[in-house]
NUVO-511240 format. One record per atom (N, C-alpha, C, O, CB): x, y, z. Coordinates in steps of 0.001 Angstrom, whole numbers, plus 500000, padded with zeros to 6 digits. Glycine has a CB too. Layout:
<rs>
XYZ...
</rs>
This chain:
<rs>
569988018515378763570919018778377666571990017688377630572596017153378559571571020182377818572052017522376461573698016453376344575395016909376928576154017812376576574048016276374467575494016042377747576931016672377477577641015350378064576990014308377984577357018348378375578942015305378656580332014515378271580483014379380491581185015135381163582092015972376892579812013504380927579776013671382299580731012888382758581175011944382105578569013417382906581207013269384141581757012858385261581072012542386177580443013442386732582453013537385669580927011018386719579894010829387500580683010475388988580055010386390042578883009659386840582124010294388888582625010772390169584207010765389932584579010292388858582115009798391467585155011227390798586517011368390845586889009922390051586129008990390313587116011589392480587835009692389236588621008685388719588774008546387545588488009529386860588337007696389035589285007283386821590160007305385795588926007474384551587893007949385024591239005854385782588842007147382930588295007258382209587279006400382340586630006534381303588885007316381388586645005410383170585820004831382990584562005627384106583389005283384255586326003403383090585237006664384711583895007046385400583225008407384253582623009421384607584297007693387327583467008119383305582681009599382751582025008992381134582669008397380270584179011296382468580856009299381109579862008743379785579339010337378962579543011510379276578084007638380572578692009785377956577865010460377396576372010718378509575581009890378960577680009678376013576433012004378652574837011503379611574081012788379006574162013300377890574882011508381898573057013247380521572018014153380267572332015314381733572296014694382795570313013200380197572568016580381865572588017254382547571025017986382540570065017605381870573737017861382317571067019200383529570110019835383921570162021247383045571011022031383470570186019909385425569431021689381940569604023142381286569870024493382111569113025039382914568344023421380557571085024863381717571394026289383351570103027165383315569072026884382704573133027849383068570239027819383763569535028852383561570639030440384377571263030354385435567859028376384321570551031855383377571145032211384203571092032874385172570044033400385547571629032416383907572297032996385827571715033988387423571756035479387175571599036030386086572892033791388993572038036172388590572528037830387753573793037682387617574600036959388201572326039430388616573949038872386308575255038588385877575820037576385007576909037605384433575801038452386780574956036705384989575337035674384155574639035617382573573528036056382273575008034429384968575456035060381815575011034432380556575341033182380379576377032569380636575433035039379493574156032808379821573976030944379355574452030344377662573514030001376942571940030516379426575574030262377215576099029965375917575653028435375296575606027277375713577688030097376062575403029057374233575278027342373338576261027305372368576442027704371218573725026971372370577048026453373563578290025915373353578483024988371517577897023946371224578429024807374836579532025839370500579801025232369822581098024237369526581047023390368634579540025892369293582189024413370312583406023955370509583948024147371400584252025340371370584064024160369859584456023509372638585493022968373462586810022217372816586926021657371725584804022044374318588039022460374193588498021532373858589078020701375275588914021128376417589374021946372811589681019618374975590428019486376241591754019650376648592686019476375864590288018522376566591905019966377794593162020531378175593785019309379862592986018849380679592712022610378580595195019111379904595402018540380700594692018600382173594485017615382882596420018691380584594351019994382497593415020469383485592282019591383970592057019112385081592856021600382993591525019506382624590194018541382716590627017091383396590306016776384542589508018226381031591320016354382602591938015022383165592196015141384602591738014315385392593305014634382465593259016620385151593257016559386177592146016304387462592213015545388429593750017325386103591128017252387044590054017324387454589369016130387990588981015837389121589507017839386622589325015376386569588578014359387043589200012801387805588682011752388190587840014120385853590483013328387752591339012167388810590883012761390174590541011996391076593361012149388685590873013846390309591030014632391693592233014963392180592661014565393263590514013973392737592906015802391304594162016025392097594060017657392553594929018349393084595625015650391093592961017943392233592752019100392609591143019399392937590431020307392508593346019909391596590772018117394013589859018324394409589840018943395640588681018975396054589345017456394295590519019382396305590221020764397716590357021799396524590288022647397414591790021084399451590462022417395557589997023330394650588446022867394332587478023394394881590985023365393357588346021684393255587346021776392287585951020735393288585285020009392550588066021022390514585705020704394279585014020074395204584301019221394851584632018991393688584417020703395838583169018313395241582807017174394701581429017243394119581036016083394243582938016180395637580756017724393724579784018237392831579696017389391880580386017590390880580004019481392330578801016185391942578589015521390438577236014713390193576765014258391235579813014427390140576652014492389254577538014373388394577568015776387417576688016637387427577255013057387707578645015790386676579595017482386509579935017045385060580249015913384694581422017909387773579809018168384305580961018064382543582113018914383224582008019714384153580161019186380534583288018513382486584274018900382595584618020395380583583893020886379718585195017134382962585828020405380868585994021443379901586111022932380069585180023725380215585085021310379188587180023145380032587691024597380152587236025971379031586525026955379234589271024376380032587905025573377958587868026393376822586554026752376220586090025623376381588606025808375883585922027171375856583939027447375052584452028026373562585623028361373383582505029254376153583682028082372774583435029073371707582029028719371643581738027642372165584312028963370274581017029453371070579645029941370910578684030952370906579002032141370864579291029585371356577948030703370932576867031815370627575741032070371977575072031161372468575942031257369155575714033446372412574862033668373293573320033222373388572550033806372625574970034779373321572988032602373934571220031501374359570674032244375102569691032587374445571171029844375316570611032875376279570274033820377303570776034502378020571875034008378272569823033548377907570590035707378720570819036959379625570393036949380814569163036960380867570308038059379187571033036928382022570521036817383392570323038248383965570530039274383318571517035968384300569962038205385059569277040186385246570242040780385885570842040447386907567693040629386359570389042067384921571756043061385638572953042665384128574035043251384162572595042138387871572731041877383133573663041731382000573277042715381268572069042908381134573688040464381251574346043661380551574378044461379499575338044703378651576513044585378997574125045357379803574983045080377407576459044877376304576433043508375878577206043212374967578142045118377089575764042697376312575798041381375146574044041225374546573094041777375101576412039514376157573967040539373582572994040408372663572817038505372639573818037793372720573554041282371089571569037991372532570941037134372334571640036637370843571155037223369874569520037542372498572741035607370523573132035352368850574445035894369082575381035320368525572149036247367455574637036705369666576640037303369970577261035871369511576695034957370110577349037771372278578340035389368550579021035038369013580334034947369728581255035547369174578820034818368657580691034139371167581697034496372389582505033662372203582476032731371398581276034465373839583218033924372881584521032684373428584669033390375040584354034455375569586570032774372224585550031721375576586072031904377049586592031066377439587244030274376759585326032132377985586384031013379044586776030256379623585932029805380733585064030627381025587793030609379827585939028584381532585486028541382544586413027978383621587092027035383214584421027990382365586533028194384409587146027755385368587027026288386428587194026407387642587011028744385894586767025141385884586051024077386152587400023475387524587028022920388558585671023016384475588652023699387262589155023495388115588964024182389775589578023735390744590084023589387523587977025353389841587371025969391019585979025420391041585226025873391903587394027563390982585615024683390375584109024143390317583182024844389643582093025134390139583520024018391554583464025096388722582293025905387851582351025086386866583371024613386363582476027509387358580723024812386427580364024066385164581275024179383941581760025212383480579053024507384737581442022693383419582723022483382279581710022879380720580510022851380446583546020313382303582814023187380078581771023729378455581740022392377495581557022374376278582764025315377230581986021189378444581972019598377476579772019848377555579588018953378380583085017317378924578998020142377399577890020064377076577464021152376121578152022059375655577243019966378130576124020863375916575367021922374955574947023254375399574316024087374747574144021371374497575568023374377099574858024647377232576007024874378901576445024012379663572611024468377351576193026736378928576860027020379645576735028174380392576772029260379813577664026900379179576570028097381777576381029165382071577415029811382902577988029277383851575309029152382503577619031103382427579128031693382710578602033236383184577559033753382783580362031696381078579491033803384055579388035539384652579852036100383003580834035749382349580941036160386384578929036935382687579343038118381901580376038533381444580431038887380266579145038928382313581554038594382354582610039430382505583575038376381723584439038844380982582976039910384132583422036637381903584103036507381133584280035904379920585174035168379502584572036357381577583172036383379367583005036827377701583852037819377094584188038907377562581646037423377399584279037078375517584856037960374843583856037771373262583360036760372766586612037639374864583851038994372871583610038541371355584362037746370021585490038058369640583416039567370906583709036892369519584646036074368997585038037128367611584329037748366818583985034402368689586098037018367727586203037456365965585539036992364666585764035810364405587429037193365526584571037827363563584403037178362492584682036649361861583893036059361123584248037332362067586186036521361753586958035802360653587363034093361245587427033073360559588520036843360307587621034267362935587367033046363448586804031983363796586214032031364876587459033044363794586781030484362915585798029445363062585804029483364629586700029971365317586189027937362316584398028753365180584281028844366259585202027346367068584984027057368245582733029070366381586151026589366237586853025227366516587940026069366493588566025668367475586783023812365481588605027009365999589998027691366444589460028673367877589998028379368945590764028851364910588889029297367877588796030216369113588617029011369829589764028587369963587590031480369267587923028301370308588064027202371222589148027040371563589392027129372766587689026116370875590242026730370587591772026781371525592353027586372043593405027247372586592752026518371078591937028970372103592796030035372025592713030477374001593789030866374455592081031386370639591625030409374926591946030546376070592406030172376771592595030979377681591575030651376448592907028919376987593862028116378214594947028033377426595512029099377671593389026490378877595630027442376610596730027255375811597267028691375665598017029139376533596381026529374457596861029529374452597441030358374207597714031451375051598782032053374939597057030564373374596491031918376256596405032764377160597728032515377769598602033376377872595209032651377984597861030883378299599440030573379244600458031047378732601318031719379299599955029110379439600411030688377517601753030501376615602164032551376666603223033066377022601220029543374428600969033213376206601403034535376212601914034853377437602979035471377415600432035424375867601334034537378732601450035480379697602997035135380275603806036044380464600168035372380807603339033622380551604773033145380615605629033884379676606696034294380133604891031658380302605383034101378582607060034605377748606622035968378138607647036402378663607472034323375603605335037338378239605717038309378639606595038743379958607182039806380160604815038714378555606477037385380924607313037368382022608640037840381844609258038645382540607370036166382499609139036995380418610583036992380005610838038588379581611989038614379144610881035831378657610250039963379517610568040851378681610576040814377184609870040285376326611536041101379027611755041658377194612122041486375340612515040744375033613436040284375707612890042149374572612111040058373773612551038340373314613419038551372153614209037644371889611113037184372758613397040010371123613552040073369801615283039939370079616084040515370815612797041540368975615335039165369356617093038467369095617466037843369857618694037776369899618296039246369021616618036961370984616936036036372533617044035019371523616927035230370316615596035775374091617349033527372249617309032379371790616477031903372991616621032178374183618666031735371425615532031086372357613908031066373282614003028972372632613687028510371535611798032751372177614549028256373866613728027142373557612384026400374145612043026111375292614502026388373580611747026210372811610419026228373556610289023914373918610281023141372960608728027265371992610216023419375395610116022481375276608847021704375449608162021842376462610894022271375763608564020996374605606922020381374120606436021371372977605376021948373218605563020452375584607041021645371796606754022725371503605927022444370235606090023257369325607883023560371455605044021404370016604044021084368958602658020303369994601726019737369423604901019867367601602718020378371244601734020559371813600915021582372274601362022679371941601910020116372386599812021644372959598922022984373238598992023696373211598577024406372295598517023363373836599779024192374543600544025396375338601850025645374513602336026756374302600967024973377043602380024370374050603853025026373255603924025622372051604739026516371822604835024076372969602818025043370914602759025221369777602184026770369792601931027213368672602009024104369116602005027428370624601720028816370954602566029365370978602886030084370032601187029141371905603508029215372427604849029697372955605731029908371649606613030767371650605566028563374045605475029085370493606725028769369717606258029699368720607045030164367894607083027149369223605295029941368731604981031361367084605112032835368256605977033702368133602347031282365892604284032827369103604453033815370065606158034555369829606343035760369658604177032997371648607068033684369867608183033747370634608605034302368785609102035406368561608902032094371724608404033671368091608662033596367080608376035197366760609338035781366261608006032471366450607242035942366971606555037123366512607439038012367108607941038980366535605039037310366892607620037694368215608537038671368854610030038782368665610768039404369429608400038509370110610436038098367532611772037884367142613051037706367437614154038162367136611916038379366742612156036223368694613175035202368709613600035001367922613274035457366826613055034260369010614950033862368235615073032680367462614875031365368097615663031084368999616278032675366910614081030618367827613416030086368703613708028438368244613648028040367081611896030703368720614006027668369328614992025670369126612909025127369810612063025746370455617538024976371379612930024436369498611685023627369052612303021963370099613382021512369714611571023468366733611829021449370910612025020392371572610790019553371189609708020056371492612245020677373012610777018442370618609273017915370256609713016072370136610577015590370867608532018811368365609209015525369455609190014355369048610042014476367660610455015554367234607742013843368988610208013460367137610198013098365536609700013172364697610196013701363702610215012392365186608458012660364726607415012567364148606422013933363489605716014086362492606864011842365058606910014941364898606330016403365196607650017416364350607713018644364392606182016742367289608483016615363716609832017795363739609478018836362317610084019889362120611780016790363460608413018314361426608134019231360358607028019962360649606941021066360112607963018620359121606062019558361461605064020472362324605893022359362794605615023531362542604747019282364098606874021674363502607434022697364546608162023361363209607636024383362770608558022041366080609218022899362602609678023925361195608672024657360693608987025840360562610184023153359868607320024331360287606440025290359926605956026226360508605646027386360238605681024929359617605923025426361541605232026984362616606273027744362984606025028535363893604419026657364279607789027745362385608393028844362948609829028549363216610772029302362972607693029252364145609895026953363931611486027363364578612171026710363583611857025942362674612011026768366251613409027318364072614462027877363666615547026583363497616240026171362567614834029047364675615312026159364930616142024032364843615127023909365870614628024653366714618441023336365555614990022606365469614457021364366255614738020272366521615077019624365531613693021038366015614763019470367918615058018868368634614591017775369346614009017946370417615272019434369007614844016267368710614134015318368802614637014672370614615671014080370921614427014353367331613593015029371417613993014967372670614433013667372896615282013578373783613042015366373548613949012164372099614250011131372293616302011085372057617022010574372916613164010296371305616701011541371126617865011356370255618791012453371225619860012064371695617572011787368392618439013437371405619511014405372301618862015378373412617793015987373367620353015460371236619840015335374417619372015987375533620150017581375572621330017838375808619706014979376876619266018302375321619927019841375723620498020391376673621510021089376620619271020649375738619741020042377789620385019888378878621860019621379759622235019900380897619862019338378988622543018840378432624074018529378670624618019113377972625650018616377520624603017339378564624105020788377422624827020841376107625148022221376717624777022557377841623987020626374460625938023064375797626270024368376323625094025244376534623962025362376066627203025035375446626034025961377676624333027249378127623991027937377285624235029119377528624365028535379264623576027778376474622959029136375253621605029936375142621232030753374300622861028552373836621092029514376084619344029897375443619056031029376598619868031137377517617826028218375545618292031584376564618184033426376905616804033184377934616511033762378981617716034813375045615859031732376946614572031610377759614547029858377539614750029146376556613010032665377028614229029604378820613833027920378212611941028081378664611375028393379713615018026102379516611624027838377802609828027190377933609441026031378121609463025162377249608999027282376840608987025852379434608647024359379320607150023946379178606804023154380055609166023664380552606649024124378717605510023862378177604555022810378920603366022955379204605823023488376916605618021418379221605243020153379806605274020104381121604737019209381774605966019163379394606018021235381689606389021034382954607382020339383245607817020381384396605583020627383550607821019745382532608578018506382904610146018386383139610813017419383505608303017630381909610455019463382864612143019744382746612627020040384442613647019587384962612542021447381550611761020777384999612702021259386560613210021999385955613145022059384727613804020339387510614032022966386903614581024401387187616208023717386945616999023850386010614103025238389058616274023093387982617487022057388164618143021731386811619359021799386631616970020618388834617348021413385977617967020337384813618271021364383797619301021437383128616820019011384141617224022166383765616902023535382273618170024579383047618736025250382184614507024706382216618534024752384005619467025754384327620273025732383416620618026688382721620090025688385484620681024481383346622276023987383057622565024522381207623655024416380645622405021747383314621360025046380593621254025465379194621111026539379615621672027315378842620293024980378203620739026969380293620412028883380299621467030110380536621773030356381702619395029259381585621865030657379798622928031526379774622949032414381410622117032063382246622679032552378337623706033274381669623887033563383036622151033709383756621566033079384637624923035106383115621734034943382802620820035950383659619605035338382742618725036079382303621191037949383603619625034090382516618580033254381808617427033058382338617374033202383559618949032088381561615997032625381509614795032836382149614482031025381872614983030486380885613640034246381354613660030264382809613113029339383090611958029583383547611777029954384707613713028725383702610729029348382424609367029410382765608787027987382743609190027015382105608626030347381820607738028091383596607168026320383972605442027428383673605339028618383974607711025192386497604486026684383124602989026866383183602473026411384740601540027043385238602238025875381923603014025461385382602453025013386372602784025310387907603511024578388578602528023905386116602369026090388228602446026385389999602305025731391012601648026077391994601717027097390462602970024613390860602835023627392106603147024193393740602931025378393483603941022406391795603340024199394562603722024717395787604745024909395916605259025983396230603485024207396680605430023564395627607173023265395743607553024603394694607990025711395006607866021281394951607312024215393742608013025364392375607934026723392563608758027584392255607245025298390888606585026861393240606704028705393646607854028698394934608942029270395011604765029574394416607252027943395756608525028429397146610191027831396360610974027806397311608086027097399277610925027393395114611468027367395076611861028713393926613069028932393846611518026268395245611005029556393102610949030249392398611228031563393521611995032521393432609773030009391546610232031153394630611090032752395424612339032794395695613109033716395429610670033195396871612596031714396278614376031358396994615467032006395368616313032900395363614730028664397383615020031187394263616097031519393106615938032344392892616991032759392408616280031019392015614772033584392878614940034935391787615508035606393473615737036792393240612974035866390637615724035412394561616571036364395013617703036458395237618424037165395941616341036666395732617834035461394390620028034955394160620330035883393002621503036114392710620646032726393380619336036422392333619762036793391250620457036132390270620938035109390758620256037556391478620775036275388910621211035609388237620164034890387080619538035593386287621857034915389068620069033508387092619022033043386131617986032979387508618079033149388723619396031394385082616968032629386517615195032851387481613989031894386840613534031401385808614386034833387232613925031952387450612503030225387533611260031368387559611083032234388416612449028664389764610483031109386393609035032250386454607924031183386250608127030260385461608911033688384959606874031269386865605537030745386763604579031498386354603964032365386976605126030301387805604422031006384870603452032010383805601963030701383663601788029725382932604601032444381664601282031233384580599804030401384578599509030946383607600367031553382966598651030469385714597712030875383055596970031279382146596512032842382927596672033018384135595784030083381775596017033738382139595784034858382564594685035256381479594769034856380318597052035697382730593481036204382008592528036094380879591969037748381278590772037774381564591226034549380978592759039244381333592498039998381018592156040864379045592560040413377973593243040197381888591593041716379207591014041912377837592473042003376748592616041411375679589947043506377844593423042920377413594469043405376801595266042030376381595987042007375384595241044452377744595022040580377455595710039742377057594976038929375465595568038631374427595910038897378376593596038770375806592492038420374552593117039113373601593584038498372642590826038916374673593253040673373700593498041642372538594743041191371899594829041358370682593629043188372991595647040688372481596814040861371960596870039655370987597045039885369790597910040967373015596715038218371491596028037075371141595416036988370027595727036048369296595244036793371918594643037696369696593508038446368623594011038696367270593639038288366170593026039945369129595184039666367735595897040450366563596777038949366060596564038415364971597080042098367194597498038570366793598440037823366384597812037035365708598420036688364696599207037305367223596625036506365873596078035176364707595378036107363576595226035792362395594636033802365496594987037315364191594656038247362615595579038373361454595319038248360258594483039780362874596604038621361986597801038861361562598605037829360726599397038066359813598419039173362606598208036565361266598788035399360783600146034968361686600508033825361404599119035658359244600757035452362438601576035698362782601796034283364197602800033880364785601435037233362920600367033907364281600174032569365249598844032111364343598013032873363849599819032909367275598871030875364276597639030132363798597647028759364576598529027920364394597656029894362117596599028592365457596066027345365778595939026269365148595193026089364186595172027439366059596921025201365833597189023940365533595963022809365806595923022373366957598402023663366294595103022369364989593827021452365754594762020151365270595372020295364210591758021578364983594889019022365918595045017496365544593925016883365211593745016004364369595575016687366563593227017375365886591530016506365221590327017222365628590562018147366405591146014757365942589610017121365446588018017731365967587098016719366020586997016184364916587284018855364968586512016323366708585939015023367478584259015455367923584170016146368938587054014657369092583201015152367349581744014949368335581478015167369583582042014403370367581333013810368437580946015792369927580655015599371302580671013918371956581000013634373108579207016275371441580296013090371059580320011374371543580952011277371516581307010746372568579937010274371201582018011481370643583582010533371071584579011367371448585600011682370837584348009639369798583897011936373298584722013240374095585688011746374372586907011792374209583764014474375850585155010754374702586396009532375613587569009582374602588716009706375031585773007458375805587360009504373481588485009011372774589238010140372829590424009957372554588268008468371387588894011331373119589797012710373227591086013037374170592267013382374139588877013731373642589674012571375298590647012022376683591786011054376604592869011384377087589776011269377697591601009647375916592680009239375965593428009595375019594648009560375176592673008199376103592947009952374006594552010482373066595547011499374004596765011324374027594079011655371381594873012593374780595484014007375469596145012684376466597272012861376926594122015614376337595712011911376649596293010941378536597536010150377907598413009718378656594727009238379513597591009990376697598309008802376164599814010120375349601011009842375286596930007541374711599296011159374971600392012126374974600331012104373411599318011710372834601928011687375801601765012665372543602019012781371291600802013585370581600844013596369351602282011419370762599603014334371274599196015021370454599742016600369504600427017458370060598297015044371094599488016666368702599956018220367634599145018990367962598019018660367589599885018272365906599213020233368708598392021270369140597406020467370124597641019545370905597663022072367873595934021309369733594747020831370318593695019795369978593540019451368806594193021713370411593142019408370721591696018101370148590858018872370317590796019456371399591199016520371020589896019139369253588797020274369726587411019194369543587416018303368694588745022002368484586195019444370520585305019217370773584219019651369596583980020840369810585295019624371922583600019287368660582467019882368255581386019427369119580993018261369173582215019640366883580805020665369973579561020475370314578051020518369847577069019998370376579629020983370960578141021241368773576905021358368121576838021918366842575754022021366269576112022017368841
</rs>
């Protein structure tokens, strides 16, 4: 089968268009023909190796987190799915499980969802790593309705989520983005926006109830200094340092450093679901790209300034 390979740890020149081996599945498993991926900073990670004592050395390997598609086969002991279902998911490629950058995927049962009818299969593609994070971080925060929620990176992946999310729940929600991105982020919702090049929030009075950092990139340290007393500071990324410094601060009480990874229970899908039914969040694509030109995907996501997601058409 075709897919978008990694033929060993390193920068963009170790990964081509190639030919993998067709899964087949095990028990428990189902084999998807993958219609859309996308990529997510994860993947890149992956294939530098910065999280290779996680994702081990297995190659050559596709990378790709996110799936949307249609069920190809049933492994023995699967029930409740149908041959033509179309699914969405996730895979977990950062633990070493096959990436959904090819034509075919084989995934456990369990973590299948049904795609919605009304959803092209290039929007559900974005909706499990991005939006899953983005929800599960601001439910950290509690009640949002009348907070001031700034979301920072907030016309990329994970943010351009955070920022309608936050929005539904009736924030009022400051938008940190580029320039270029500042009528993006007004549409989807906020309220002011904030050309990170031109002014730093950070030096400005404590006002905000939640800061989102979307990028990771702010520190606890720097985002404090905006956050009103008993203020929330969420990071997507769980580095070691950040959790052992997230325990030390939430037992000072006061403001609190939360680490909202991705989370992929049904109730979280469900909720996810409604909100783009609803209209209330709609997926941002910047482009949708061939399965052949996965490289050029990579470097746009490596080189930064993308609007939402790059989605993969696989087939």
């Amino acid at each position: 089968m075709r897919a978008f390979v990694a033929e060993r740890y390193g920068g963009p020149e170790v990964m081509h268009l190639g030919e993998l081996a067709e899964p087949s599945p095990g028990k428990g498993q189902v084999v998807v023909a993958v219609r859309a991926s996308t990529v997510n900073p994860v993947d890149w990670k992956v294939r530098a190796g910065q999280l290779r004592l996680l994702s081990g050395s297995r190659f050559p390997r596709a990378l790709g987190t996110d799936f949307a598609g249609v069920v190809h086969s049933l492994g023995t002991g699967v029930t409740g799915w149908a041959v033509g279902e179309a699914v969405y998911g996730l895979t977990v490629t950062a633990l070493g499980r096959p990436g959904a950058h090819a034509e075919r995927l084989a995934v456990p049962a369990s973590d299948l969802r049904r795609k919605p009818e009304t959803l092209p299969f290039e929007q559900a593609a974005t909706l499990p790593v991005a939006a899953l994070t983005a929800l599960h971080g601001l439910r950290l925060c509690g009640e949002l309705a009348g907070k001031a929620v700034l979301v920072n990176g907030a016309t990329g992946g994970v943010g351009h989520f955070a920022l309608q999310i936050a929005r539904a729940r009736g924030a009022r929600v400051t938008a940190v983005c580029s320039a270029p991105h500042a009528a993006r982020a007004a549409e989807l919702g906020a309220a002011d926006v904030l050309d990170y090049r031109a002014r730093d929030f950070t030096r400005e009075a404590a006002r905000f109830d939640v800061i989102y950092d979307a990028y990771a990139k702010l520190g606890f340290g720097a985002a404090s200094r905006a956050l009103t007393p008993k203020g929330r500071y969420v990071t997507p990324l769980g580095l070691p340092g950040v959790v052992l410094r997230s325990l030390f601060q939430n037992l000072l009480g006061g403001k609190r450093l939360l680490i909202g990874n991705v989370r992929t229970k049904p109730e979280d899908y469900a909720e996810i679901e409604e909100l783009v039914r609803s209209g209330a969040v709609r997926p941002l694509i910047d482009r949708v790209l061939p399965l052949d030109q996965a490289a050029e995907a990579f470097a746009a996501l490596e080189r930064g300034g993308v609007a939402g997601k790059i989605v993969l058409r696989i087939a």
